[in-house]
MDAnalysis code that builds the backbone (N, CA, C; Angstrom):
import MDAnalysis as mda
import numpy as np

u = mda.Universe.empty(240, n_residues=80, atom_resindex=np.repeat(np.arange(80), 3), trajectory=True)
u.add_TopologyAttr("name", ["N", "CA", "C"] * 80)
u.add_TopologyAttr("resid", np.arange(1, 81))
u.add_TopologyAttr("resname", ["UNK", "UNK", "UNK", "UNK", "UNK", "UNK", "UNK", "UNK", "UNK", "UNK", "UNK", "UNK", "UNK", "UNK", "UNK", "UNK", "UNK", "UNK", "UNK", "UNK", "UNK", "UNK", "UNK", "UNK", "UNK", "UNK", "UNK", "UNK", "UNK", "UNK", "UNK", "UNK", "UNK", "UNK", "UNK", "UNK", "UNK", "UNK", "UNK", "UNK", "UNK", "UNK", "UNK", "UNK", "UNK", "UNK", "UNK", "UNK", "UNK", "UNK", "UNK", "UNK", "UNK", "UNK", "UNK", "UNK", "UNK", "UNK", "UNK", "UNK", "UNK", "UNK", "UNK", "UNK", "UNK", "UNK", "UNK", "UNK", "UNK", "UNK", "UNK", "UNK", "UNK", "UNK", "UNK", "UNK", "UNK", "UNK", "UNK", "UNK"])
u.atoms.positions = np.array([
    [7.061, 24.420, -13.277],
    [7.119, 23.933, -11.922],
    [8.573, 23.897, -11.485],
    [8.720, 24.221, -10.159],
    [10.241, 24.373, -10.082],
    [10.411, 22.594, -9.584],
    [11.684, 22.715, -8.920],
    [12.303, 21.378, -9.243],
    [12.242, 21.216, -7.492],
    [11.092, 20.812, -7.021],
    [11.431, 20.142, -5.517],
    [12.276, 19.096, -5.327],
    [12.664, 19.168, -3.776],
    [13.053, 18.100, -3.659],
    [13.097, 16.503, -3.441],
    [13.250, 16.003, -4.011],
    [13.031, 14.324, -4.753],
    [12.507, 13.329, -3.481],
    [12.966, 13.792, -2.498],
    [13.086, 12.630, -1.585],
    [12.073, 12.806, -0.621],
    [11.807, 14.359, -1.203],
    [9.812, 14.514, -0.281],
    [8.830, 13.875, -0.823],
    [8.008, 13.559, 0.063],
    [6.823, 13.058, -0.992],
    [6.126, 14.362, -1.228],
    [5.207, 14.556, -2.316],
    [3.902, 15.500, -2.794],
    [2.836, 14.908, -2.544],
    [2.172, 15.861, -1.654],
    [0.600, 15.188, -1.748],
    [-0.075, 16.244, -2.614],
    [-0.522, 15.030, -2.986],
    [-1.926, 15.499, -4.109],
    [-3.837, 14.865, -3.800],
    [-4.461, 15.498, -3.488],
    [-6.019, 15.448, -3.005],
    [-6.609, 14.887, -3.614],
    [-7.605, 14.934, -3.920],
    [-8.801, 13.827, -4.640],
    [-8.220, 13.148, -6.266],
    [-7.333, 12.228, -5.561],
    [-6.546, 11.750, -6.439],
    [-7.239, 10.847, -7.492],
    [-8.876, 10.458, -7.816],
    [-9.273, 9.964, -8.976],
    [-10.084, 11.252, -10.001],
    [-9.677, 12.160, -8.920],
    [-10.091, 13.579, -10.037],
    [-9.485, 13.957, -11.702],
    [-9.915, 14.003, -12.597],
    [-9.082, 13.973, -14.027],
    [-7.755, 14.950, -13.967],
    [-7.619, 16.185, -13.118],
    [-6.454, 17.000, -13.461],
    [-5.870, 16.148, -12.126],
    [-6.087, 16.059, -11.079],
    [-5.221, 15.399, -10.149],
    [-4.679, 14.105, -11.076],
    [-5.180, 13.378, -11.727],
    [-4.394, 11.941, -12.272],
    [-3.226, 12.209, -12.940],
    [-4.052, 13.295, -13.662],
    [-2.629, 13.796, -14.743],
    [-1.781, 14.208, -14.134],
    [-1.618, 15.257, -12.820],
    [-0.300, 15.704, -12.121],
    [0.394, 14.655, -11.405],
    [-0.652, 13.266, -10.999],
    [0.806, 12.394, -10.270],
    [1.314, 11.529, -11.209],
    [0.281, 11.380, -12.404],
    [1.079, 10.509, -13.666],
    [2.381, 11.106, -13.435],
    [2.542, 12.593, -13.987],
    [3.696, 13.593, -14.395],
    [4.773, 13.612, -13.468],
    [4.330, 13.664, -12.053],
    [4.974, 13.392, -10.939],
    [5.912, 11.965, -10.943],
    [4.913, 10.707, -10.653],
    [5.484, 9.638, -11.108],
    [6.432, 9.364, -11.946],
    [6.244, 10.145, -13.454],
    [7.033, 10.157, -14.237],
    [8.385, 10.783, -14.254],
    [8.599, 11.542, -13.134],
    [9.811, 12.590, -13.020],
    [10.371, 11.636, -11.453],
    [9.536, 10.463, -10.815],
    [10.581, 9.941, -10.225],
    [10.058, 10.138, -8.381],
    [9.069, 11.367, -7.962],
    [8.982, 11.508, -7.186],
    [7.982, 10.653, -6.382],
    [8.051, 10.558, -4.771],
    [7.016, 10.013, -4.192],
    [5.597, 10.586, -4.239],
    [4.667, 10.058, -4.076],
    [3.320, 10.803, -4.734],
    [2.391, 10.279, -3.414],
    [1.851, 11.040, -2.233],
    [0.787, 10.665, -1.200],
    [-0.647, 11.236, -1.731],
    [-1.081, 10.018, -2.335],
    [-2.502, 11.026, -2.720],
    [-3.778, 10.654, -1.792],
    [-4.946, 11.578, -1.885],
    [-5.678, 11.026, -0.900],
    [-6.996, 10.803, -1.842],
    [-7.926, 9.123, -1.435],
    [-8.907, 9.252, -2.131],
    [-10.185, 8.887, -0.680],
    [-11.305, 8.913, -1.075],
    [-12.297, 9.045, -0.094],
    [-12.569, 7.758, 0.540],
    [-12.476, 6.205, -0.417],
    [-12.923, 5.122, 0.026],
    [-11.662, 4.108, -0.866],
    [-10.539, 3.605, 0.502],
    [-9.705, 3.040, -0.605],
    [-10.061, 1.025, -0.986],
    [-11.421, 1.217, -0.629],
    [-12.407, 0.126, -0.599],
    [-12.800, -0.020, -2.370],
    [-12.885, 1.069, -3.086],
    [-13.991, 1.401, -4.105],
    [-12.215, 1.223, -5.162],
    [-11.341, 0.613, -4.994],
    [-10.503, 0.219, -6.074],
    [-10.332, 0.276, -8.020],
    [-11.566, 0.456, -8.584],
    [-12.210, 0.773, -9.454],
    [-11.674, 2.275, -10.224],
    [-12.046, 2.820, -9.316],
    [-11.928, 4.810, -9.177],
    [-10.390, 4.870, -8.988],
    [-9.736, 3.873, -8.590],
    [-8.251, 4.432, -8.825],
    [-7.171, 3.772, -9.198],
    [-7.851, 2.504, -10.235],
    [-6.936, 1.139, -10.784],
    [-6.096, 2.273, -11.356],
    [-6.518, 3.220, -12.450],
    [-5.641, 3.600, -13.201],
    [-4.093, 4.309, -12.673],
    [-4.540, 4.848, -11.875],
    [-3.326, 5.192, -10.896],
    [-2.478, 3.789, -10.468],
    [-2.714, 3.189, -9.686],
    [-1.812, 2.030, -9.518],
    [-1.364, 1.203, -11.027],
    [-2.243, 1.320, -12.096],
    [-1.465, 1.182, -13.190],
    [0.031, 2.393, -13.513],
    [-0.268, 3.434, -13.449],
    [0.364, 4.270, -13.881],
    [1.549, 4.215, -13.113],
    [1.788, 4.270, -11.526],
    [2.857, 4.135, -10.755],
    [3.388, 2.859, -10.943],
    [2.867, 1.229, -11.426],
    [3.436, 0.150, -12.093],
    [4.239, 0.677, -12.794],
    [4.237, 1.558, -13.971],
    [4.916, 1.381, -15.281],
    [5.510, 3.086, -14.774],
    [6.028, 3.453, -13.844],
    [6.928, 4.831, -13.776],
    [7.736, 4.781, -12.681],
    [8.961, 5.406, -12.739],
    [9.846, 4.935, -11.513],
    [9.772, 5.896, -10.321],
    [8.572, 6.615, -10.403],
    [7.747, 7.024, -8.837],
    [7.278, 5.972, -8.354],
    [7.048, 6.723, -7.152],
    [6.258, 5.667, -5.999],
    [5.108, 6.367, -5.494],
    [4.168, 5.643, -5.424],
    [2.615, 5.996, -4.949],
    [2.281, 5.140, -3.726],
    [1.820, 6.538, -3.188],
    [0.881, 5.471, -2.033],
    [-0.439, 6.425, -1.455],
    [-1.236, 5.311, -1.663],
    [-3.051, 6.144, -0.856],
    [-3.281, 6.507, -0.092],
    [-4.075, 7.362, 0.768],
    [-4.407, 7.854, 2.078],
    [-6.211, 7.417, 1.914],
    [-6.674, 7.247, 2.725],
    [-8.122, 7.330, 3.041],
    [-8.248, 8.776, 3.512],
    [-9.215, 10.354, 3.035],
    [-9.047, 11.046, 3.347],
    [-10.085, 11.729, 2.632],
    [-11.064, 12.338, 4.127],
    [-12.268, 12.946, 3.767],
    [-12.307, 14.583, 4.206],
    [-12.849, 15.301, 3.985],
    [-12.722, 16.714, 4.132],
    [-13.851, 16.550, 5.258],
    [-14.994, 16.179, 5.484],
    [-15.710, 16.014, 6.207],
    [-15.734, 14.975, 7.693],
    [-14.205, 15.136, 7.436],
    [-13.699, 13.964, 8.646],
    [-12.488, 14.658, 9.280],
    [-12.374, 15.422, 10.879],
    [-11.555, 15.924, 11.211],
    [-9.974, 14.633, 11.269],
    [-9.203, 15.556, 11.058],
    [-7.327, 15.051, 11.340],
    [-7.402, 13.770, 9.897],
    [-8.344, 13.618, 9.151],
    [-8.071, 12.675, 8.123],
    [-7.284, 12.982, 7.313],
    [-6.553, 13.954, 7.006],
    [-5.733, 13.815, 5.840],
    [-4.275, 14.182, 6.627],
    [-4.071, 13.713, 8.134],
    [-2.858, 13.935, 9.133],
    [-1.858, 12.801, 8.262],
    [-2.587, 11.657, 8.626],
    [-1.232, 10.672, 7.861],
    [-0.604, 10.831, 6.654],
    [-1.843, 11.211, 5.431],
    [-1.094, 11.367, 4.316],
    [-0.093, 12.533, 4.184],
    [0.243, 13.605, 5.325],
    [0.852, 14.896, 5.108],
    [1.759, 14.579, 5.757],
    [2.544, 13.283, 6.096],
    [3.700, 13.016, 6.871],
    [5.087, 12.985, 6.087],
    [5.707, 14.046, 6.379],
    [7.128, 13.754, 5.450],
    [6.996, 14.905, 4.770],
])
């Protein structure tokens, strides 16, 4: 992966998906901001492990509510 730049965030999509967790762990872990999007940020359960993981890495995470079946929903998380 080449070396973006730090101060963008990355969005990453169905962020309680098993290969999506692992790329913003990795992300997290290298420092960068991480916009991921999950479907219901109600259902907390499906994505403790992530907010564990950005606890203990000096990335920063933050959620989007964001459905494919919902026009302009994934507008906010693609800001920046």
């Amino acid at each position: 992966m080449t070396n973006p730049q730090h101060s963008a965030p990355i969005l990453v999509t169905g962020a309680t998906g098993y290969i999506a967790s692992w790329v913003i762990k990795n992300l997290l872990e290298q420092g960068h901001t991480v916009h991921a999007t999950v479907r219901d940020l109600n259902k907390k359960p499906s994505f403790a492990h992530l907010d564990k993981i950005a606890a203990e890495t000096k990335g920063t995470l933050k959620l989007f509510k964001a459905n494919l079946l919902e026009a302009n929903s994934f507008d906010e998380a693609m800001q920046g």
